[in-house]
C-alpha positions in Angstrom: 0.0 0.0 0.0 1.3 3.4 -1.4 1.4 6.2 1.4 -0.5 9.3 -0.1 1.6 12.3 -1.4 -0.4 14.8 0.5 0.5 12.9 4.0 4.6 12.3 2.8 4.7 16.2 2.4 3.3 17.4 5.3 5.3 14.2 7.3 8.5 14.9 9.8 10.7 13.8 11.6 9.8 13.6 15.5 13.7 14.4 16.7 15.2 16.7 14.1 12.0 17.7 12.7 13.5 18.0 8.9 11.9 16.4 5.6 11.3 12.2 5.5 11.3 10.4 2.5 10.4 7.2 1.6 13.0 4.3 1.1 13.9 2.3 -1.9 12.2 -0.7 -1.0 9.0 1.5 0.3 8.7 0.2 3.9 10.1 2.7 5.9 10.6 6.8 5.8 14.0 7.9 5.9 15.0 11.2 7.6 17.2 13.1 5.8 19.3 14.3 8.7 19.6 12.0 11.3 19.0 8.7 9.2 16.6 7.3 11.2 13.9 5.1 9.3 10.2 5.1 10.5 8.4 1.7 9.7 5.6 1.3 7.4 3.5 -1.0 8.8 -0.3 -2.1 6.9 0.3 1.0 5.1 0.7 3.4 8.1 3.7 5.4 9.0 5.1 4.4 12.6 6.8 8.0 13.3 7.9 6.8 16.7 11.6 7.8 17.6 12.1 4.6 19.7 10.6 1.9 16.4 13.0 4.4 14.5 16.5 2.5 13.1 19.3 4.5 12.3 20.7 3.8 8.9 23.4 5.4 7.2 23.5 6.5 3.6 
């Protein structure tokens, strides 16, 4: 399940608050800053910092 474009724009991230976008394989966001990934899960974004996995470029 796609995440809607309206929701990914308006998305942030809940530590640095900069821009998320969504990963490669589309099950996760992906902060831009800090690297952290946010889970996907049945379609809805899990924008907890602490289910958040840091992950670097």
């Amino acid at each position: 399940m796609a995440i809607n474009k309206e929701l990914l724009e308006i998305l942030a991230c809940p530590l640095c608050k900069e821009e998320v976008k969504l990963t490669a394989d589309e099950n996760g966001l992906k902060c831009v800053k800090c690297h952290r990934v946010y889970p996907i899960r049945n379609g809805i974004p899990v924008m907890l910092i602490e289910e958040a996995k840091i992950e670097e470029e």
